[in-house]
C-alpha positions as CSV (number, residue, x, y, z in Angstrom):
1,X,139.0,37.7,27.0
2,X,138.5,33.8,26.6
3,X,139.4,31.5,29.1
4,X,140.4,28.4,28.1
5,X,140.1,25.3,30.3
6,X,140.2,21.6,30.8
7,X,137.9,19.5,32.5
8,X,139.0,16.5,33.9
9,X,136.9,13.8,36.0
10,X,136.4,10.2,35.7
11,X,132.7,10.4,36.3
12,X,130.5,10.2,33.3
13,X,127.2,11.9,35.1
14,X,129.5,14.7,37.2
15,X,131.7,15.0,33.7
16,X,128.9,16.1,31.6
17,X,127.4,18.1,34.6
18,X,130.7,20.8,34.4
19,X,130.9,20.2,30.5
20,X,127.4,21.8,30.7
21,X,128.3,24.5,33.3
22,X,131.3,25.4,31.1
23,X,129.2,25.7,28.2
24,X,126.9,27.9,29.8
25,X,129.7,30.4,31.3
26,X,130.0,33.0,28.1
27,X,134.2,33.9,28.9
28,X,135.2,29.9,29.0
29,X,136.7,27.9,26.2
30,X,136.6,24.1,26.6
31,X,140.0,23.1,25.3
32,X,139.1,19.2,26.2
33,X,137.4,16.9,28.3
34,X,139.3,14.2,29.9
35,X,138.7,10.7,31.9
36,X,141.9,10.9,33.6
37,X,144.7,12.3,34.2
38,X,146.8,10.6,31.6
39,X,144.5,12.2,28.9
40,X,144.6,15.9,30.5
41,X,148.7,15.5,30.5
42,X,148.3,14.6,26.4
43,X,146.5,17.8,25.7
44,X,148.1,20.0,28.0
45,X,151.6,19.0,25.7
46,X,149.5,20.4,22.8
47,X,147.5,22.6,23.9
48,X,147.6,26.5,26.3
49,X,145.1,26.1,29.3
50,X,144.8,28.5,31.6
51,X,142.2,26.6,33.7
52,X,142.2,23.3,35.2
53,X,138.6,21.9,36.4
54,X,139.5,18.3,38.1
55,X,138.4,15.7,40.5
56,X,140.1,14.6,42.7
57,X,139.8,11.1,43.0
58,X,140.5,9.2,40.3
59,X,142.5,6.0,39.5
60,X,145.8,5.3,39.0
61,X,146.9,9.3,39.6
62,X,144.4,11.5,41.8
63,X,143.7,15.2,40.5
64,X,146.5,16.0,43.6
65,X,148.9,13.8,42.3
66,X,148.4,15.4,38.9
67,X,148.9,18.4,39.6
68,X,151.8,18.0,41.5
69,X,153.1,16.4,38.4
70,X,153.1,19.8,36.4
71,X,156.1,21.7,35.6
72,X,153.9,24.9,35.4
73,X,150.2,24.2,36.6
74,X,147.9,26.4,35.1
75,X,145.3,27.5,37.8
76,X,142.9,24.9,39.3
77,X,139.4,24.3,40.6
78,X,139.1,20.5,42.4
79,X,135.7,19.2,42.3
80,X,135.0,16.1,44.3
81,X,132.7,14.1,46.2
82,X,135.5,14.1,49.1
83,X,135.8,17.0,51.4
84,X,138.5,15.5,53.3
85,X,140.7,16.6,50.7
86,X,139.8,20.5,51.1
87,X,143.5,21.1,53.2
88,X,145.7,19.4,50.6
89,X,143.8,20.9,47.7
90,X,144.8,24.4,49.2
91,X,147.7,23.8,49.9
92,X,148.6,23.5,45.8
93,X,147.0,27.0,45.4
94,X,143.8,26.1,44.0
95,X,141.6,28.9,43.0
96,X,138.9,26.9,44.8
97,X,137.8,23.6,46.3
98,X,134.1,22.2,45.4
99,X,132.1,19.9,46.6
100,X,129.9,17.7,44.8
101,X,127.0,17.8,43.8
102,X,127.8,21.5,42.9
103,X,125.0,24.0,42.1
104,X,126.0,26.5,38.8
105,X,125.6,29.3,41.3
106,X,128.7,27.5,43.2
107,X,130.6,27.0,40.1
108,X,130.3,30.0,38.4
109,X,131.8,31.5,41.6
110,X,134.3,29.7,41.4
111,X,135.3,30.3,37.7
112,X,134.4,33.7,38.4
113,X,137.3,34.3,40.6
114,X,140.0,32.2,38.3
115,X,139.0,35.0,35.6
116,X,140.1,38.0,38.3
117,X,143.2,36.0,39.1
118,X,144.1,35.3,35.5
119,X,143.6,38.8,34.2
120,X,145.8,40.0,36.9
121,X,148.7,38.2,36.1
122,X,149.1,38.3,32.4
123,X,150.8,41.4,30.9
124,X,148.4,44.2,29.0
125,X,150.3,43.7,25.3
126,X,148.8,47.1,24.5
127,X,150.7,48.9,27.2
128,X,153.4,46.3,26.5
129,X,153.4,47.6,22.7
130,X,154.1,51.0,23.5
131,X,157.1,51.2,25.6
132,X,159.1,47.7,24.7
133,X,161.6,47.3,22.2
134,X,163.2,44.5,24.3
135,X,162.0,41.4,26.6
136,X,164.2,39.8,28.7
137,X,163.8,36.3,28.9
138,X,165.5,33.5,31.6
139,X,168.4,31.8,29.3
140,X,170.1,29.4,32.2
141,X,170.6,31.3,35.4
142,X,170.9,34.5,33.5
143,X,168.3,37.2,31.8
144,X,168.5,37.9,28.2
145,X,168.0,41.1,26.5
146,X,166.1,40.1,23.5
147,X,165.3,42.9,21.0
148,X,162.0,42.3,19.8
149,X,162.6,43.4,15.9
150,X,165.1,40.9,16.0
151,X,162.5,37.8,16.5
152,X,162.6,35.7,13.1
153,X,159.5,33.1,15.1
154,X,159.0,31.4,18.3
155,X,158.4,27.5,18.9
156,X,156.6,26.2,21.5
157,X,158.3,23.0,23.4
158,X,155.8,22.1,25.7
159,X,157.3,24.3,29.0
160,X,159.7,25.8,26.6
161,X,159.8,28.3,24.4
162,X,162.7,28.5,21.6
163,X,163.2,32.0,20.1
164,X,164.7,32.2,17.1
165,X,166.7,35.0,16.3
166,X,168.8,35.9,12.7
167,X,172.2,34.4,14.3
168,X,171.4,32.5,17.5
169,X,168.2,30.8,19.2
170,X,167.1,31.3,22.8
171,X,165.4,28.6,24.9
172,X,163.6,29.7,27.7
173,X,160.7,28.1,30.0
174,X,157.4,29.6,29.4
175,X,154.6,28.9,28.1
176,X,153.4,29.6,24.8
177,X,150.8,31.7,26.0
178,X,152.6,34.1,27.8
179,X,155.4,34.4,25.1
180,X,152.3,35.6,22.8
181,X,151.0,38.0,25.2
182,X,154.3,39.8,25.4
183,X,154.9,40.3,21.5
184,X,153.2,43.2,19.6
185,X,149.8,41.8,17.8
186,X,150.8,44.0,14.5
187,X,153.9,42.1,14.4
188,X,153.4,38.5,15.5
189,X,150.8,36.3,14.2
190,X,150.3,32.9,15.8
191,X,150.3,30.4,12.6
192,X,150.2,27.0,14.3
193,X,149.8,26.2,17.9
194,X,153.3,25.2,18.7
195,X,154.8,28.7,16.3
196,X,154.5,32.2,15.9
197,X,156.5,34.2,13.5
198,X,157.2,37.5,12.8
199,X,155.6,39.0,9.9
200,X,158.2,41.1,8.3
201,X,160.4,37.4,8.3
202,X,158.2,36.0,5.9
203,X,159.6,35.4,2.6
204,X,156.9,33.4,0.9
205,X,153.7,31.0,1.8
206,X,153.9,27.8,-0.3
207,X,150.7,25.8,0.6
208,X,150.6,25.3,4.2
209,X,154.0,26.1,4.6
210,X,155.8,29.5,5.0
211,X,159.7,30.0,4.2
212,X,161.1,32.8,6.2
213,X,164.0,35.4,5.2
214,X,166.5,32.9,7.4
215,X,165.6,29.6,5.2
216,X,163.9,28.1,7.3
217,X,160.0,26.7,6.5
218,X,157.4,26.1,9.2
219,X,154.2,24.7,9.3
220,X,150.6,26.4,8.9
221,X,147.8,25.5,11.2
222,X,144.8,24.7,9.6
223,X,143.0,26.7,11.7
224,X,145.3,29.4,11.7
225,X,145.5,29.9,7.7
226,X,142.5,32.0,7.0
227,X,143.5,34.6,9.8
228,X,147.3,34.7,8.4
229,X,145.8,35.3,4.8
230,X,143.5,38.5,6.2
231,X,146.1,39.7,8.4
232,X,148.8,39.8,5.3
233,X,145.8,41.6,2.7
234,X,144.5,38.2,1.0
């Protein structure tokens, strides 16, 4: 399993240093590589991370500030030149604190221990395959019984999640990512990064466009179209 990360620092020399690092850790996926914080906010709208790697200082908004400023942080690694900031950085929940300049032996430590703590708190979808016919998602202040069968596709909506379903739709905040994890793989395909449908709702595939049995049409990823056309025998 990937994991897919962000690094953020305003540093050109200590930027490239933990672009290499990443690079050179087999089960990380750069997903960007950001001056500031303004940047890392514009991909994380686009884009599942389950790893933030940030400074801390920085101007205008500090790595703190900015992750403060998250409706649902992914997990974090601060890596700065200032170890006065160790406390506070703890005191978000980061995964670790790092101090620069920081060996690979250091950082791969530290990544090392993200991976544990990720794997342990998503879901196993093959466990999840075999005894689910339902999720229950947060609709409001109550849980929803949603059966799965009944999922026409899900949009993303940056912390939200709208689930469309053949007579209503359900919003609920999650992230994309985790919504994926919790659908069968034989069922859902991911087609675009903000949609994933369910494959026996798909009526036809006009270019990059597919209209489902409830007339509606949503978009094709580029980079998701060759996948869709194996997984449906083309």
């Amino acid at each position: 399993m990937s994991i897919s990360c962000l690094v953020v620092d305003d540093e050109p020399e200590a930027r490239e240093l933990i672009v290499k690092y990443v690079n050179d850790v087999s089960f990380l996926e750069l997903k960007g590589v950001c001056n500031n914080a303004f940047e890392a906010i514009d991909i994380l709208q686009q884009e599942d991370v389950d790893l933030i790697i940030s400074d801390i200082q920085m101007p205008k908004i500090n790595g703190l500030e900015f992750i403060r400023s998250l409706k649902n942080p992914p997990f974090i690694i601060f890596i700065t030149a200032y170890p006065n900031y160790a406390v506070e950085g703890f005191e978000i929940n980061a995964v670790d604190y790092l101090v620069k300049p920081t060996s690979f032996n250091r950082f791969f430590k530290a990544v090392n221990k993200a991976e544990s703590m990720i794997k342990s708190r998503m879901p196993n979808p093959v466990a999840m395959e075999k005894r689910l016919k339902n999720i229950f998602l947060k609709d409001g202040f109550k849980l929803l019984r949603v059966p799965i069968d009944q999922i026409v596709y899900v949009e993303g909506l940056r912390d939200y999640v709208q689930i469309m379903l053949p007579d209503k739709k359900v919003i609920s905040y999650m992230r994309m990512k985790n919504m994926e994890s919790m659908l069968p793989a034989d069922q859902f395909i991911r087609i675009h990064k903000s949609f994933i449908i369910n494959i026996e709702y798909i009526k036809a595939i006009k270019g990059n466009m597919i209209e489902t049995t409830a007339q509606v049409e949503i978009p094709i990823g580029t980079q998701y179209k060759e996948h869709l056309l194996k997984v449906i025998g083309m």
